[in-house]
C-alpha positions in Angstrom: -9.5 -38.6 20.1 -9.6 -39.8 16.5 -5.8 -41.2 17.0 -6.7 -43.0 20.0 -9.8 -44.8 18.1 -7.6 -45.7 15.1 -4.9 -47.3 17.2 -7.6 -49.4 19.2 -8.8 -50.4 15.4 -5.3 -51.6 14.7 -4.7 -53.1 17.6 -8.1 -55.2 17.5 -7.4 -56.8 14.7 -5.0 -59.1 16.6 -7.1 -61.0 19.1 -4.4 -62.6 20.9 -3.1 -59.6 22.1 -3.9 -56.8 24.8 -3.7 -53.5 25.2 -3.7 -49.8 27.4 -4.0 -47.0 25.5 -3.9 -43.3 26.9 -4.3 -40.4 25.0 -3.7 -36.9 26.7 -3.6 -33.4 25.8 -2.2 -30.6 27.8 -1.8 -26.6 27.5 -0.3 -24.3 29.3 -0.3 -20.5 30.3 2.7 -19.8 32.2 3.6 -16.9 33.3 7.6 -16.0 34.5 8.1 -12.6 36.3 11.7 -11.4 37.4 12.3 -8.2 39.6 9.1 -7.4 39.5 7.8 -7.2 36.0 6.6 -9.8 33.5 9.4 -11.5 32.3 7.5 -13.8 29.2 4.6 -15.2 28.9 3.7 -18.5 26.8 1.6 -20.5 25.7 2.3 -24.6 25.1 0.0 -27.3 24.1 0.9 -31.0 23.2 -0.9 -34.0 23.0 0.8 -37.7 23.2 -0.4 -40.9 22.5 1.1 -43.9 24.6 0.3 -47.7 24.5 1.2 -50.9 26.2 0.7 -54.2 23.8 0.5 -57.3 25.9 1.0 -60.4 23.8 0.7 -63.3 26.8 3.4 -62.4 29.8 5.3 -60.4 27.3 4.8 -56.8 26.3 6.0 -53.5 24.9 5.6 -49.8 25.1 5.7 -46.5 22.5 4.6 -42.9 23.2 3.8 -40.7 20.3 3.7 -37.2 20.4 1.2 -35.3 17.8 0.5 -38.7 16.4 -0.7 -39.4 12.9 -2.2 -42.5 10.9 1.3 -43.3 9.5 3.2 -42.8 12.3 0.4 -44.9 14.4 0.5 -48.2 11.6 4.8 -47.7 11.9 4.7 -47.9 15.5 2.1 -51.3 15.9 4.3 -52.8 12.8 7.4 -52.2 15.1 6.0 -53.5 18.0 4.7 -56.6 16.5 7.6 -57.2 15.1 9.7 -57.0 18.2 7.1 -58.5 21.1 8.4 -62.4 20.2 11.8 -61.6 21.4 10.9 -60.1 24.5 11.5 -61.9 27.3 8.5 -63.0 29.7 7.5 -61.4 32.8 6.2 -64.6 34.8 4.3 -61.7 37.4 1.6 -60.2 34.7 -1.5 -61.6 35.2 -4.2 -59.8 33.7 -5.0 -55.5 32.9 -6.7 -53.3 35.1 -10.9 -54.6 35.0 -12.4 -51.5 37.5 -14.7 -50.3 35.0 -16.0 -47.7 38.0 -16.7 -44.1 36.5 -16.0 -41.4 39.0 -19.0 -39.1 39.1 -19.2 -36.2 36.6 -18.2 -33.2 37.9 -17.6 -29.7 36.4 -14.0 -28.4 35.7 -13.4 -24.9 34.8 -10.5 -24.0 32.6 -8.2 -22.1 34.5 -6.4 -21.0 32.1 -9.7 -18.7 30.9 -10.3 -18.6 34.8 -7.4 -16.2 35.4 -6.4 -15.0 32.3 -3.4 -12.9 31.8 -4.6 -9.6 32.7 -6.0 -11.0 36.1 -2.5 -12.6 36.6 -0.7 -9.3 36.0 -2.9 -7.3 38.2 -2.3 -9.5 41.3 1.4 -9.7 40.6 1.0 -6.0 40.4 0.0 -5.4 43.6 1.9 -8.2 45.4 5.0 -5.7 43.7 3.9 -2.7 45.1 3.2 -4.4 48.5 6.7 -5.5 48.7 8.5 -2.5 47.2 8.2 -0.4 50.2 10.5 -2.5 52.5 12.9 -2.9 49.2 12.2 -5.9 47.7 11.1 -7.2 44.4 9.4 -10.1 43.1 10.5 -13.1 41.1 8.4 -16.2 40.2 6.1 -17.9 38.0 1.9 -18.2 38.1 0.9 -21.2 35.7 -2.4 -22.3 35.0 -2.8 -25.9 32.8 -5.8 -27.5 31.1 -5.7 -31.2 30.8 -7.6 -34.1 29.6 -6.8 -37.7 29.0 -8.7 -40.4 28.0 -7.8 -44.4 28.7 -9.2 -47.4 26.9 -8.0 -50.7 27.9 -9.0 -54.8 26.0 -11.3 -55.6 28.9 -13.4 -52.2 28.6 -12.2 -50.0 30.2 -13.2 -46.6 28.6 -12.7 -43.4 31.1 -12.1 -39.7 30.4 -10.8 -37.0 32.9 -10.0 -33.6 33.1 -8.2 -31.2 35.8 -7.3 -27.4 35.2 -4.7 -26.6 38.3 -2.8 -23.5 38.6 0.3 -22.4 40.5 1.7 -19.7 42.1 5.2 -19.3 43.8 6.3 -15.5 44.6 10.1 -15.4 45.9 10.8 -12.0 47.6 13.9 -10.8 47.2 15.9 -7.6 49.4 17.7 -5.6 46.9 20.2 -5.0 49.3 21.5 -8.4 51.3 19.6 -10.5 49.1 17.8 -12.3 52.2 14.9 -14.1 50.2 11.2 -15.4 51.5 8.6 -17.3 49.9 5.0 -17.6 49.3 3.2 -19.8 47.1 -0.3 -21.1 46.7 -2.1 -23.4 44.1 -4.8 -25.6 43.8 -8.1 -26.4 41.4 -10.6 -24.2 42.5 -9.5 -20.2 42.2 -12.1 -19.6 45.0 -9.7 -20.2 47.6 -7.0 -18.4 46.2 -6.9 -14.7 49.3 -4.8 -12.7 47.4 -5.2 -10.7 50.8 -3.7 -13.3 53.1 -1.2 -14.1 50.7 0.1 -10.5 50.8 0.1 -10.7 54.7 1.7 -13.8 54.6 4.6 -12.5 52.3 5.0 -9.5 54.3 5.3 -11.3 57.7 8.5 -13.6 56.0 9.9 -10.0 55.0 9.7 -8.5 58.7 12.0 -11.5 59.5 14.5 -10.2 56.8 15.9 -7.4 59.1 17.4 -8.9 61.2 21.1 -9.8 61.9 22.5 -12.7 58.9 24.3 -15.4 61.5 25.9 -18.7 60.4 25.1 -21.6 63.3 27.1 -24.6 64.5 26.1 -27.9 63.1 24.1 -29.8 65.5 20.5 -31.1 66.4 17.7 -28.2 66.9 14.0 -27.8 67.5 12.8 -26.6 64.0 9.6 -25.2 63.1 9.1 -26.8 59.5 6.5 -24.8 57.1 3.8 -26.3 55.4 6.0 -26.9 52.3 8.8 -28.6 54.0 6.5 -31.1 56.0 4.9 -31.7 52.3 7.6 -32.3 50.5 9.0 -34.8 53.2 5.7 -36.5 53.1 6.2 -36.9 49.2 9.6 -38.7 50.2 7.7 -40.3 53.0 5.7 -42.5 50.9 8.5 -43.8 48.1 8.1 -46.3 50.8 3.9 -46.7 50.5 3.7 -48.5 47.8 3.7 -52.1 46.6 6.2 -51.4 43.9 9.0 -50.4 46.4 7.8 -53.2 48.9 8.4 -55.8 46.0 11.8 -54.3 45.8 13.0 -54.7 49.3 13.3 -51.1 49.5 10.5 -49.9 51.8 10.9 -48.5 55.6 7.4 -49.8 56.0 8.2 -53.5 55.0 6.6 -55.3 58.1 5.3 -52.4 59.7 1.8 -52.7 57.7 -0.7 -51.7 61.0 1.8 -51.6 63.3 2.7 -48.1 65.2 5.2 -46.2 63.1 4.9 -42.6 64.2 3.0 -40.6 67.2 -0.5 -40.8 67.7 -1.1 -37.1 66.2 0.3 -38.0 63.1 -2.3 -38.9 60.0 -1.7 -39.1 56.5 -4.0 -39.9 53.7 -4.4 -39.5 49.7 -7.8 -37.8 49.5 -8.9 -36.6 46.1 -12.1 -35.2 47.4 -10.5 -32.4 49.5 -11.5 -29.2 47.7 -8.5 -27.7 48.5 -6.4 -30.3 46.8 -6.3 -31.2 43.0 -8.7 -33.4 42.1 -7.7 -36.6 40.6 -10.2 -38.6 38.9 -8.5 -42.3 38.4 -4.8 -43.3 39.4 -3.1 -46.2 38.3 -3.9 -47.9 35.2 -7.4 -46.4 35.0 -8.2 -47.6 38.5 -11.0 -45.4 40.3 -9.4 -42.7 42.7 -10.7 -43.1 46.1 -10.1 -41.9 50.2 -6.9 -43.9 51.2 -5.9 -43.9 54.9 -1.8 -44.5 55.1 -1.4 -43.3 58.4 -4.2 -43.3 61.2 -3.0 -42.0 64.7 0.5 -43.1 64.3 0.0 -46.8 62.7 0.3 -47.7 59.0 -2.2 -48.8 57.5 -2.2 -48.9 53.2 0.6 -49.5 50.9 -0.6 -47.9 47.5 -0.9 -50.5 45.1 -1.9 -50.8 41.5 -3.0 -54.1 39.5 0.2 -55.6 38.9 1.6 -55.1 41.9 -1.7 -56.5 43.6 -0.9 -59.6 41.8 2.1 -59.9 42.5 2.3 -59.0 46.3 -1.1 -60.2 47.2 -1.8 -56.5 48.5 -5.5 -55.1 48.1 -5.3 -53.4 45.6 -6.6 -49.5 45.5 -5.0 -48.1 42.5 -4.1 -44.7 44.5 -1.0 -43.0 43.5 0.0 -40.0 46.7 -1.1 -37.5 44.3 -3.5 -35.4 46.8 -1.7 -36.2 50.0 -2.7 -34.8 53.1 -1.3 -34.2 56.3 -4.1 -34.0 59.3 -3.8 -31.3 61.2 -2.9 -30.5 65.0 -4.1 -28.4 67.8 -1.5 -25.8 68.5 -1.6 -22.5 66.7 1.6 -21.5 65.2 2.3 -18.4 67.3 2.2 -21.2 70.5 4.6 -23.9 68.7 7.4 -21.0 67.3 6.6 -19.7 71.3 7.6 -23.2 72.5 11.0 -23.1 71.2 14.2 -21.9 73.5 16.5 -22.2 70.8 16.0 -23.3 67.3 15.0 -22.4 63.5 12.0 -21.4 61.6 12.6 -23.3 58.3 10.6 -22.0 55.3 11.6 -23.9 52.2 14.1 -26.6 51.3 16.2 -27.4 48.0 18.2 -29.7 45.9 16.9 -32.7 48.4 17.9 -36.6 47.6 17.5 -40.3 49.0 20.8 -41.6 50.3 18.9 -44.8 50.9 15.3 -44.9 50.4 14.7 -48.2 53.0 16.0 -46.3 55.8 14.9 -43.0 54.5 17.5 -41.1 54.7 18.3 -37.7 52.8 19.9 -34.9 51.8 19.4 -31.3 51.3 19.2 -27.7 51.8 17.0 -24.9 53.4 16.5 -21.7 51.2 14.1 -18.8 50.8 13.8 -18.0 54.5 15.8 -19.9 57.6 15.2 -18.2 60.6 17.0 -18.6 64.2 14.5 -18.5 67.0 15.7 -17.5 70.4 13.3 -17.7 73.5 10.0 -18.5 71.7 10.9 -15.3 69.0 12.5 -15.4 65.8 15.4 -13.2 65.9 17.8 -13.1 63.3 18.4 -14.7 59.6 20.3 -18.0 59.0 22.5 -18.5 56.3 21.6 -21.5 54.7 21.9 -25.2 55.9 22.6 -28.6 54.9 20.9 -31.3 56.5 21.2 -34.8 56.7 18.0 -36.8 57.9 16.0 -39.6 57.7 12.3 -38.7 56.6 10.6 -41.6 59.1 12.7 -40.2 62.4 11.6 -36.3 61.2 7.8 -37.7 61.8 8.8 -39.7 64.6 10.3 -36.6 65.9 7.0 -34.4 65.6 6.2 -32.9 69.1 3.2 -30.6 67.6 1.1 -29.7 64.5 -0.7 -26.5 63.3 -4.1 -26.3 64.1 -4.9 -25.9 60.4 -3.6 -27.4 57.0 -2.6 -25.2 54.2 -2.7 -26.4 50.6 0.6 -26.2 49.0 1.6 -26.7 45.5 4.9 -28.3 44.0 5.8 -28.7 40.4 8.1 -30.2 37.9 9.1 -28.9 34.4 10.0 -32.0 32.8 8.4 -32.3 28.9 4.9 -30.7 30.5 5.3 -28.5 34.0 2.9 -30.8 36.0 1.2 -29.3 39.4 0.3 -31.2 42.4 -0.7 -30.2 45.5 0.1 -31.3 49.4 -2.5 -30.2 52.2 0.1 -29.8 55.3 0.2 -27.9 58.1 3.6 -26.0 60.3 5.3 -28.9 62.7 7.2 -28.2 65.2 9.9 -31.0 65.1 12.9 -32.1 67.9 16.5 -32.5 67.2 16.4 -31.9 63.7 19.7 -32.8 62.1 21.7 -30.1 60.5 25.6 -31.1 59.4 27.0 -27.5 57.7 26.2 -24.1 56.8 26.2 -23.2 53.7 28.1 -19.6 54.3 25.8 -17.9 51.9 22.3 -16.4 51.7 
């Protein structure tokens, strides 16, 4: 953290301005495995240095990577240099001022946790558990170790750390290529049942036997897994905060505790779910708490940081949807896939996009496991779909929810592969829109 402290010096010695500095370092241990053996493993650390300099309503940003004293003075002497022909922005008011620490809590590195040869072994037997019915394994199982640090001009001074760790295991047949998937992820490697995992896997592959149909484009009672209802929630809340209510862009615009959604559906950002990646502060340094965004069907919280609380007037909570959770139901998933006369199991989905985010709408496809179920039994194997939805009517649309939630992990690659994880359980969800087959597997 020496880099960070010099910058704060520099930066100090210019009262008339303010600042947000953040200082992060980040490793990796990822693991790739293709047809059933390791495919590479590496290793990746980095650490960047990024600050905001406010000079009254007008400011300016840099980001540093592997920073040094030279490259630290070149960057302030830039910046000072180029602030004064900034334009204003007549909305800042002031820097984030929560000063609340969270509480000190142990974090175990993950990546010592479940080091290689643990990794192997239980990709090892997940292999040989599969290899009987003719399919192989292909994936990734990534742990990270983080740590970050952010210091603002009106004292703020907080430090956090997370080690998450993912794995995703796509099973593959040999033969038709039919795929399934399984993934699991989280904080804690406690709840990680390699048992259940395997189970789960194998019940996907049972599926894979069946007839490969192609089905008419339509409306159908779907059975979404715990990923899919995630990853719509994700989309769900572009909508939940401030930043997108400023912008006129928000299907919750004038909904704000009214009755959006059925009374079994609840959604909140909860950081103190074991199951879910903890997050110590969200935005700007604000301390992370319990959010409600949906209780019983009504909206209740748009997500909103210190700027946009200024601006908007919102209460502001700093929260960020990075340990979303979706409550969960009273039907067991046997009874909701038993309720269907005619419609799909739908395991993952793919290459998903806003058409327009104020009505919700989106594009995508399923992948990895679309199953046609036929008198309250899945049957056969569905080539995959495209679908064309909107994200608010999919919830408004929910007739049931699993009795239990299942943590699921999702994860972008993008300069560092960051994890996060969604607590969801299976939905069973009427006259879900799907507009063409894909005609492939």
């Amino acid at each position: 953290m020496e880099n960070l402290e010099y910058l704060k010096s520099l930066l100090d010695i210019h009262p008339e301005l303010q600042y947000e500095i953040i200082e992060q370092y980040w490793t990796t241990d990822f693991l790739r495995f293709y047809h059933s053996q390791t495919n590479y493993n590496i290793s990746k650390e980095t650490t960047t240095l990024s600050a905001t300099i406010y000079k009254g309503k007008k400011s300016f940003n840099f980001m540093l990577d592997n920073a040094t004293s030279e490259k630290l003075d070149n960057a302030v002497h830039n910046a000072l240099a180029i602030i004064d022909k900034l334009p204003e922005d007549p909305y800042f008011v002031d820097l984030e001022n929560d000063k609340t620490l969270a509480k000190p809590r142990e974090v175990k590195n993950n990546i010592e946790a479940i080091p290689l040869k643990l990794k192997t072994e239980i990709l090892s037997r997940i292999a040989q558990a599969v290899a009987p019915h003719n399919f192989d394994i292909f994936g990734s199982f990534v742990c990270n170790y983080q740590k970050y640090r952010l210091i603002n001009s009106n004292g703020l001074d907080k430090t956090s750390e997370n080690s998450p760790y993912y794995l995703e295991v796509k099973a593959v047949h040999n033969k038709s290529q039919v795929t399934v998937i399984e993934a699991f992820g989280g904080e804690d490697f406690q709840y990680f049942r390699e048992q259940n995992f395997i189970e789960h896997l194998l019940q996907k592959i049972g599926y894979c036997f069946n007839d490969i149909v192609d089905i008419e484009p339509g409306t159908y009672d779907v059975i979404l897994a715990p990923r899919c209802l995630g990853e719509f929630a994700q989309y769900l809340t572009y909508g939940m905060h401030a930043r997108s209510l400023d912008q006129h862009s928000s299907f919750f615009e004038g909904k704000l505790n009214q009755k959006v959604f059925p009374e079994w559906i609840s959604i909140c950002d909860d950081p103190d779910d074991p199951e879910i990646i903890h997050k110590d502060y969200g935005s700007n340094g604000h301390i992370y708490r319990y959010l409600s965004l949906v209780d019983n069907g009504i909206f209740r919280n748009f997500m909103c940081d210190n700027y946009y609380s200024h601006k908007t007037g919102l209460p502001k909570n700093g929260n960020t949807g990075s340990c979303l959770k979706i409550e969960a139901g009273d039907k067991t998933l046997d009874e909701m896939i038993g309720s269907v006369k005619h419609g799909l199991f739908i395991s993952s989905l793919h290459y998903m996009n806003f058409i327009n985010p104020k009505e919700t709408s989106i594009t995508g496809l399923t992948r990895d496991g679309t199953f046609l179920i036929e008198n309250g039994k899945i049957t056969k194997v569905v080539n995959n779909l495209r679908f064309t939805e909107k994200v608010a009517r999919i919830f408004e649309h929910i007739q049931a929810l699993e009795n239990r939630s299942h943590p699921v992990p999702f994860s972008g690659n993008y300069e560092i592969f960051d994890i996060e994880t969604v607590k969801s359980p299976h939905a069973l969800v009427r006259d879900f829109n799907i507009s063409s087959s894909t005609k492939t597997i």
